[in-house]
VEXLO-454178 format. One record per residue (C-alpha): residue number from 1; residue in three letters; chain; x, y, z. Coordinates in nm, 4 decimals. Each point is the difference from the previous one (the first is absolute). Layout:
N
REC / NUM / ALA / A / X / Y / Z
...
END
This chain:
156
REC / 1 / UNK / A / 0.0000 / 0.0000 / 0.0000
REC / 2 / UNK / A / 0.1218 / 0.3343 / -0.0743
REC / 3 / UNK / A / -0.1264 / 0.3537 / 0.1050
REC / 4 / UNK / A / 0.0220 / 0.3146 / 0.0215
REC / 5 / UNK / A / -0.1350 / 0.3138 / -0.0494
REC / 6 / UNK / A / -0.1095 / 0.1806 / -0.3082
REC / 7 / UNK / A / 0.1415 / 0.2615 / -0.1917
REC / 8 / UNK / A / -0.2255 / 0.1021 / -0.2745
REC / 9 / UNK / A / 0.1040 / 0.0949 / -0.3189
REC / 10 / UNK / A / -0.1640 / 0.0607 / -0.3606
REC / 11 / UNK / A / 0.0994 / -0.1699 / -0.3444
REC / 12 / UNK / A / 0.2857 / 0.0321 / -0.2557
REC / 13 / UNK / A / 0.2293 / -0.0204 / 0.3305
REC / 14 / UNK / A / 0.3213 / -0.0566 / -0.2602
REC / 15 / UNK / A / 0.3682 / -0.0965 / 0.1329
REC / 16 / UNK / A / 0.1370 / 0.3904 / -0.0426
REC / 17 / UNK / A / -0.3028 / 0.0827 / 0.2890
REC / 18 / UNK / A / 0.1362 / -0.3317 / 0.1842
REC / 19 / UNK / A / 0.3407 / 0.0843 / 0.0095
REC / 20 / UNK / A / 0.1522 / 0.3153 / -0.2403
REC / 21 / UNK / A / 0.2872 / -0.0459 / -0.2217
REC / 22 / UNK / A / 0.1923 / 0.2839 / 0.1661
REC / 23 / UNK / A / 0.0760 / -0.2574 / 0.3304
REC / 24 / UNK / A / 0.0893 / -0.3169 / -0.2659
REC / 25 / UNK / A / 0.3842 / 0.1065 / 0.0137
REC / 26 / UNK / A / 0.0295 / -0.1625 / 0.3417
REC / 27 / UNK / A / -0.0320 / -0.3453 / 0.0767
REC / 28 / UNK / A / -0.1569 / 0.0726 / 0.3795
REC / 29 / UNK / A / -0.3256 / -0.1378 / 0.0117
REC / 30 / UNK / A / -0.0319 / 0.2006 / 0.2927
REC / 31 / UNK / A / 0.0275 / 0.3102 / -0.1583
REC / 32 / UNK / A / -0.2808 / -0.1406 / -0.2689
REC / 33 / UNK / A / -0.2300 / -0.0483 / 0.3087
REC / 34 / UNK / A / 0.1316 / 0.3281 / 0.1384
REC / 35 / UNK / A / -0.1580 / 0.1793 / -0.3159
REC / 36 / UNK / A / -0.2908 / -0.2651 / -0.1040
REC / 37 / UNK / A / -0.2792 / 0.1984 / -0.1615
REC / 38 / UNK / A / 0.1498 / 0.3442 / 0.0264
REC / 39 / UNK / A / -0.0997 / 0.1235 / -0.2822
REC / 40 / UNK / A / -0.3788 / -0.0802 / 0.0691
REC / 41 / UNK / A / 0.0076 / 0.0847 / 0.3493
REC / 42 / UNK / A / 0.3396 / 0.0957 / 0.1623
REC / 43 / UNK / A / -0.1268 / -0.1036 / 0.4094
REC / 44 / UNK / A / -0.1228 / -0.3250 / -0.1580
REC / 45 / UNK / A / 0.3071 / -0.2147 / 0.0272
REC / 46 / UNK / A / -0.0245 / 0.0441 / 0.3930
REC / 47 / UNK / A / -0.3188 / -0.1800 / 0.0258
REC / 48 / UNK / A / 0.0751 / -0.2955 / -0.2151
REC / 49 / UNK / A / 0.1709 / -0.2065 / 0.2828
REC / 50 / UNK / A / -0.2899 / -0.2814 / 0.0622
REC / 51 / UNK / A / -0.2499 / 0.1211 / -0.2515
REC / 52 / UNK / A / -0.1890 / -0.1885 / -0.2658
REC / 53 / UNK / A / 0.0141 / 0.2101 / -0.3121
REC / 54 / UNK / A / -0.3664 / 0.0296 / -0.1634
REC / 55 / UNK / A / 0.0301 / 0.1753 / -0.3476
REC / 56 / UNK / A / -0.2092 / -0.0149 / -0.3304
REC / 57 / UNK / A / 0.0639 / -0.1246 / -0.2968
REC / 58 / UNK / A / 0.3126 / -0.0291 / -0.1773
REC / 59 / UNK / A / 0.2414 / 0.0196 / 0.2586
REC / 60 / UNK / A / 0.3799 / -0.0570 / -0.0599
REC / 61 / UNK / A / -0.0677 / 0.1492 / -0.3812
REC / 62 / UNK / A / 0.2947 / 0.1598 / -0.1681
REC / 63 / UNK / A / 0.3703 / -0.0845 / 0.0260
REC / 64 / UNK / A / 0.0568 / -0.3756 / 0.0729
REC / 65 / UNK / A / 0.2451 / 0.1268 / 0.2954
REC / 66 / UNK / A / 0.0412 / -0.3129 / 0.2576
REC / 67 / UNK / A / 0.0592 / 0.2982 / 0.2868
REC / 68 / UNK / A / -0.3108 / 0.1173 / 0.0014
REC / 69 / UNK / A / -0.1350 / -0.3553 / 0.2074
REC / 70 / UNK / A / 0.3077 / 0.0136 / 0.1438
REC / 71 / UNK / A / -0.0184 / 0.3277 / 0.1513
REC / 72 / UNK / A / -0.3838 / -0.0956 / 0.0879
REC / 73 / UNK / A / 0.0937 / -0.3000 / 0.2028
REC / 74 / UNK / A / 0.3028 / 0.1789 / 0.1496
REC / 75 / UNK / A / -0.1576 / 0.2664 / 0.1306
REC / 76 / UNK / A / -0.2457 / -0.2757 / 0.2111
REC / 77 / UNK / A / -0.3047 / -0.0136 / -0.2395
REC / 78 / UNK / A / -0.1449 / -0.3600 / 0.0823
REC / 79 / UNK / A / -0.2190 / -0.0267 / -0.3355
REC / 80 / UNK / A / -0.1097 / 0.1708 / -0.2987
REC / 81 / UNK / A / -0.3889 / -0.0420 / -0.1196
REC / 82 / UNK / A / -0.1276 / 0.1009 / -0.3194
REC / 83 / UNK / A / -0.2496 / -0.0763 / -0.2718
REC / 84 / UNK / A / 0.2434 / 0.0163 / -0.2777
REC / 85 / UNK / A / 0.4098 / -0.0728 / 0.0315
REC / 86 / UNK / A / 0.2524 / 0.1417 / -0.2732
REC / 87 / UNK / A / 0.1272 / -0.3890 / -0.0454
REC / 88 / UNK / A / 0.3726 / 0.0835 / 0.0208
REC / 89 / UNK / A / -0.0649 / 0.1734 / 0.3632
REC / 90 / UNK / A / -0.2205 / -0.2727 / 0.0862
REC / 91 / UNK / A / 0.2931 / -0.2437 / -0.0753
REC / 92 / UNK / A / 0.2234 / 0.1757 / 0.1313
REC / 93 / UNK / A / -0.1689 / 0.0434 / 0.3491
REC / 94 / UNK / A / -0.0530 / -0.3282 / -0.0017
REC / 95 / UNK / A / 0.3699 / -0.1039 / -0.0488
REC / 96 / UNK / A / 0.0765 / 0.2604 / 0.2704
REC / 97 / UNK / A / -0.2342 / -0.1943 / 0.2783
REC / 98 / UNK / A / -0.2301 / 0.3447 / -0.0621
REC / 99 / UNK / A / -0.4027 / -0.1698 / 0.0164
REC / 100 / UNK / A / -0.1926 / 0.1727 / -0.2710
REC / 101 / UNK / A / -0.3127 / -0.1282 / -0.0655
REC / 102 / UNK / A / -0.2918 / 0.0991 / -0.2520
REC / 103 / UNK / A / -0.3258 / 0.0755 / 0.1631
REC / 104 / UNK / A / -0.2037 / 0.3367 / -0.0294
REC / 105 / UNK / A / -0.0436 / 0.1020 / 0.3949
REC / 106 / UNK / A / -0.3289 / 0.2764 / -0.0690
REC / 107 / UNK / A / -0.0178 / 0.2015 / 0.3301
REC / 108 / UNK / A / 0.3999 / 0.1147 / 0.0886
REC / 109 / UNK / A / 0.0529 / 0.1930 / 0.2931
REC / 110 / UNK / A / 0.3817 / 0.1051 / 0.1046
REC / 111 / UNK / A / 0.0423 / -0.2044 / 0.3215
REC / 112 / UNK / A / -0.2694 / -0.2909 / -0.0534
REC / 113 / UNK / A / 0.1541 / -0.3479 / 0.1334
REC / 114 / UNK / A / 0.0460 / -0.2227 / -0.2676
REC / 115 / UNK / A / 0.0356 / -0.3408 / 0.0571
REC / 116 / UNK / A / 0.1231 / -0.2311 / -0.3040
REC / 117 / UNK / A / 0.0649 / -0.4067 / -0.0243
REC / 118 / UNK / A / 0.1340 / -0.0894 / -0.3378
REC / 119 / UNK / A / -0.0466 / -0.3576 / 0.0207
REC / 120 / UNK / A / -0.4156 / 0.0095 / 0.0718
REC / 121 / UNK / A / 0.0037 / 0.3549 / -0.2250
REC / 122 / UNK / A / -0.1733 / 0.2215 / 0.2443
REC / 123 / UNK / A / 0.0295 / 0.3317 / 0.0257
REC / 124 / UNK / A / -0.1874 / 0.1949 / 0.3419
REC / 125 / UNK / A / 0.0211 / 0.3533 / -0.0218
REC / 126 / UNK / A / -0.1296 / 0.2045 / 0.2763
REC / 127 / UNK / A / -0.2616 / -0.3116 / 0.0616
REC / 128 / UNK / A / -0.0936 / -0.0616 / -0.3740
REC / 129 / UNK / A / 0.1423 / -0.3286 / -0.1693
REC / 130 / UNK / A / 0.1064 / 0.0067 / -0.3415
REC / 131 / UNK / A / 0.1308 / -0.2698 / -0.2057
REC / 132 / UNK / A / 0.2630 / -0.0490 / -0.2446
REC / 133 / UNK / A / 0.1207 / -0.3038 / -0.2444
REC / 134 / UNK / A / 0.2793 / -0.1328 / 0.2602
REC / 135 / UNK / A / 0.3472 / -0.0009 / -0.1401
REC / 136 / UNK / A / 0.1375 / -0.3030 / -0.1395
REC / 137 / UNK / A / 0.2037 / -0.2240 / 0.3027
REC / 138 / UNK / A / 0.2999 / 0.0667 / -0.1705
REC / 139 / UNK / A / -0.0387 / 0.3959 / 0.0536
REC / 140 / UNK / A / -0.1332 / -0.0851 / 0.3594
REC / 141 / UNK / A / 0.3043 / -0.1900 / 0.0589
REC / 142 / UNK / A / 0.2196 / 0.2754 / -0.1446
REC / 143 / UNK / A / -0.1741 / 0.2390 / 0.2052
REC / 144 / UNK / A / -0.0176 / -0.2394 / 0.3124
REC / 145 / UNK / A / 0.4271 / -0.0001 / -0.0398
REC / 146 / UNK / A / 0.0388 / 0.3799 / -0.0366
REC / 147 / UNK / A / 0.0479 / 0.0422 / -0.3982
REC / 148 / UNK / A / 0.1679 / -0.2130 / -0.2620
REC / 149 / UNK / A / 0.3716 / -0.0325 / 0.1457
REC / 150 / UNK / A / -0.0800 / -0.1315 / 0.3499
REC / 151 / UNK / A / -0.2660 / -0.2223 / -0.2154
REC / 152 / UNK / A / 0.2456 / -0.1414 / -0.2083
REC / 153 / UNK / A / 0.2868 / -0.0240 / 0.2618
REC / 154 / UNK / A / -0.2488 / -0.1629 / 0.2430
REC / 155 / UNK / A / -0.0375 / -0.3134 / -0.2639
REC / 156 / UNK / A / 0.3508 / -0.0466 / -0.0846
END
């Protein structure tokens, strides 16, 4: 079970809103969480620790930049809920051990609990339950082991 609580945002959330290019010439995630968003909303970053991001549509649009989820999980975001995934963020999230899951959550209040199990696909948000398609078990386990490299190095 994962949860936390929401931070709403709309559609067309692309990976230059996630994360701008400017902060790409380091290689400190921490400075990617540090300055998550800034562009949108420059306090946002500081309330990302624990929350469940709930955006529209087409979220992770735009460059196929694997910071972006990066910065996301780094900066403490425990999932990532939209109706519509860019399918190069969703991967990447995914390899990054970043849950993203497509549901459409229709009443999104900043600070709701959200409550999410990806193996019965069940989303409860602020009381509500939603469903989505559950991921496939080998994206559960990937996500289960933390992203792709502790997946991998955990079956060798």
């Amino acid at each position: 079970m994962h949860k936390g609580e929401a931070v709403c945002l709309g559609a067309d959330i692309d990976t230059d809103l996630v994360i701008a290019g400017r902060y790409l010439r380091t290689k400190d995630r921490s400075i990617w969480a540090a300055h998550a968003f800034e562009d949108l909303d420059p306090e946002l970053a500081r309330r990302l620790s624990g929350s469940v991001i709930v955006a529209g549509r087409n979220f992770g649009c735009g460059s196929s930049r694997e910071q972006a989820p990066v910065a996301l999980k780094e900066a403490g975001v425990v999932a990532v809920i939209s109706p519509l995934f860019a399918r190069i963020f969703f991967r990447n999230a995914i390899n990054v051990g970043l849950p993203v899951l497509e549901a459409e959550i229709l009443s999104c209040h900043d600070g709701d609990l959200i409550e999410i199990n990806l193996d019965n696909g069940q989303i409860i948000a602020d009381g509500v339950v939603y469903s989505f398609t559950p991921l496939s078990p080998r994206m559960r386990d990937i996500l289960h082991a933390g992203g792709l490299v502790p997946y991998w190095r955990g079956r060798a």
